[in-house]
C-alpha positions as semicolon CSV with decimal commas, in nm:
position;residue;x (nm);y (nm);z (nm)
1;X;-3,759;3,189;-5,199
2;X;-3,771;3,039;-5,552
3;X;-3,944;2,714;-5,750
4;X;-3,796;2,583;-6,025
5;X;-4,088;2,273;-6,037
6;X;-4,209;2,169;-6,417
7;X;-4,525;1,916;-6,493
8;X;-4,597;1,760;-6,791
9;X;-4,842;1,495;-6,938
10;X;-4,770;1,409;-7,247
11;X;-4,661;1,154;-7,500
12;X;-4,332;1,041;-7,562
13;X;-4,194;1,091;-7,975
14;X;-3,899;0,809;-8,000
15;X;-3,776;0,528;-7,823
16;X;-3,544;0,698;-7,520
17;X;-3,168;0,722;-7,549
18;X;-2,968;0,539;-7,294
19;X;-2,622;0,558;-7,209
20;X;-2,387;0,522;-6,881
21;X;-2,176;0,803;-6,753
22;X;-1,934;0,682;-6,481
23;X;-2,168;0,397;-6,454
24;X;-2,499;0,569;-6,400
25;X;-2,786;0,503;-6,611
26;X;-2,887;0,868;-6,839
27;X;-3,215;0,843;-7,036
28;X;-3,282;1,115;-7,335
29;X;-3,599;1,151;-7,477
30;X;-3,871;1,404;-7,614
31;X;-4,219;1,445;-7,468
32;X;-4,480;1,632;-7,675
33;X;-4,766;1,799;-7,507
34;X;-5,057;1,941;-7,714
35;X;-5,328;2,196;-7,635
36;X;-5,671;2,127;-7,802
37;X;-5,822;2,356;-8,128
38;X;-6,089;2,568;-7,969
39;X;-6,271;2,881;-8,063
40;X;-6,186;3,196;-7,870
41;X;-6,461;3,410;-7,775
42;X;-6,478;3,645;-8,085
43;X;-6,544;3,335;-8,334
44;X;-6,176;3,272;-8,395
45;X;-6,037;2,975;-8,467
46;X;-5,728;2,862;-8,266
47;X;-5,533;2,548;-8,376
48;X;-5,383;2,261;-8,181
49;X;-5,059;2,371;-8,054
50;X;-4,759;2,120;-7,981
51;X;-4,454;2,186;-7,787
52;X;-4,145;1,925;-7,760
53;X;-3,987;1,889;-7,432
54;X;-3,641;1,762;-7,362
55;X;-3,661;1,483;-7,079
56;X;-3,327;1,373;-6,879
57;X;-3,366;1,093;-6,672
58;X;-3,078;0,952;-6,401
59;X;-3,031;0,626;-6,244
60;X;-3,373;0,404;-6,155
61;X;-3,572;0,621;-6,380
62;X;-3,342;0,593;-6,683
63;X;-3,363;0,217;-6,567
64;X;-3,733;0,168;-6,554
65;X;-3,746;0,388;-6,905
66;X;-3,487;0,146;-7,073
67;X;-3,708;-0,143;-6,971
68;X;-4,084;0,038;-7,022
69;X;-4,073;0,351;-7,185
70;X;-4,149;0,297;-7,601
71;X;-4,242;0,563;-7,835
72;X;-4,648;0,679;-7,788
73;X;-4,611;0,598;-7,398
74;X;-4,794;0,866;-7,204
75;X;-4,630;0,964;-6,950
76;X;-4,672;1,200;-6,609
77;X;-4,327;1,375;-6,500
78;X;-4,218;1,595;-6,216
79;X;-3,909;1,740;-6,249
80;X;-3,692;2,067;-6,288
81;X;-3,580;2,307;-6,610
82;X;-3,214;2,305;-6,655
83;X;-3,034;2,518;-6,954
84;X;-2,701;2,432;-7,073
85;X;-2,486;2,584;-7,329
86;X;-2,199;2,461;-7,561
87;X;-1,988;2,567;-7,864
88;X;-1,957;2,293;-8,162
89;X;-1,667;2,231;-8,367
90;X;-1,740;2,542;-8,583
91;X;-1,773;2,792;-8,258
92;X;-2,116;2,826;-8,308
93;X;-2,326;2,837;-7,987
94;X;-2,604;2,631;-7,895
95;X;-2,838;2,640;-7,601
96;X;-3,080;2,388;-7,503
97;X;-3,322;2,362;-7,219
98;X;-3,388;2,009;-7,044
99;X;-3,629;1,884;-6,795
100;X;-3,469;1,667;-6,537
101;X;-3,688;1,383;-6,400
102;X;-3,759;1,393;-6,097
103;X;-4,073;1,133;-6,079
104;X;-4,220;1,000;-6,317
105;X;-4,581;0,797;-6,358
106;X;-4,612;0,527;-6,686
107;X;-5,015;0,656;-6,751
108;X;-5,034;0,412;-7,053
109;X;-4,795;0,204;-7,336
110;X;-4,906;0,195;-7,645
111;X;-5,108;-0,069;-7,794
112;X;-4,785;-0,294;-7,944
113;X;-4,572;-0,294;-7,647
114;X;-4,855;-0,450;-7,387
């Protein structure tokens, strides 16, 4: 048996991306999720640590995210990791791993959108 189950709160860094593909709704956007400064037990000092995630989003919730989702929203998702891989124009290689939505919670908008 295997998982492949990814949660994240976290805040959303730019408006999301929408386009169709064979008439189905995609939304594109990053989520940033931060871990607090602290102090570790010797006295050091640890910073605040961000890390961006790639969010995909198909049909009713790349709907409801066209309609709600702005930059600053906090938002709860459940979905899966997915890695892709493609070659540009110049043959170099890129690799890029996504989390695709599967639910998603609106925990708050930010202050210009309500």
């Amino acid at each position: 048996m295997s998982v492949n189950k990814v949660i994240l709160i976290g805040n959303v860094g730019a408006d999301p991306t929408i386009r169709y593909v064979d008439q189905r709704a995609v939304a594109e956007m990053s989520l940033a999720t931060s871990e607090r400064a602290r102090t570790s037990a010797s006295g050091t000092m640890i910073p605040e640590r961000t890390e961006w995630h790639r969010l995909v989003m198909w049909d009713n919730n790349a709907t409801t995210a066209e309609k709600y989702i702005r930059k600053g929203t906090r938002l709860y998702v459940e979905g899966k990791l997915r890695t892709r891989t493609w070659e540009d124009r110049n043959t170099i290689k890129h690799t890029v791993t996504e989390i695709y939505v599967d639910n998603m919670e609106i925990l708050s908008r930010p202050a210009e959108s309500r």
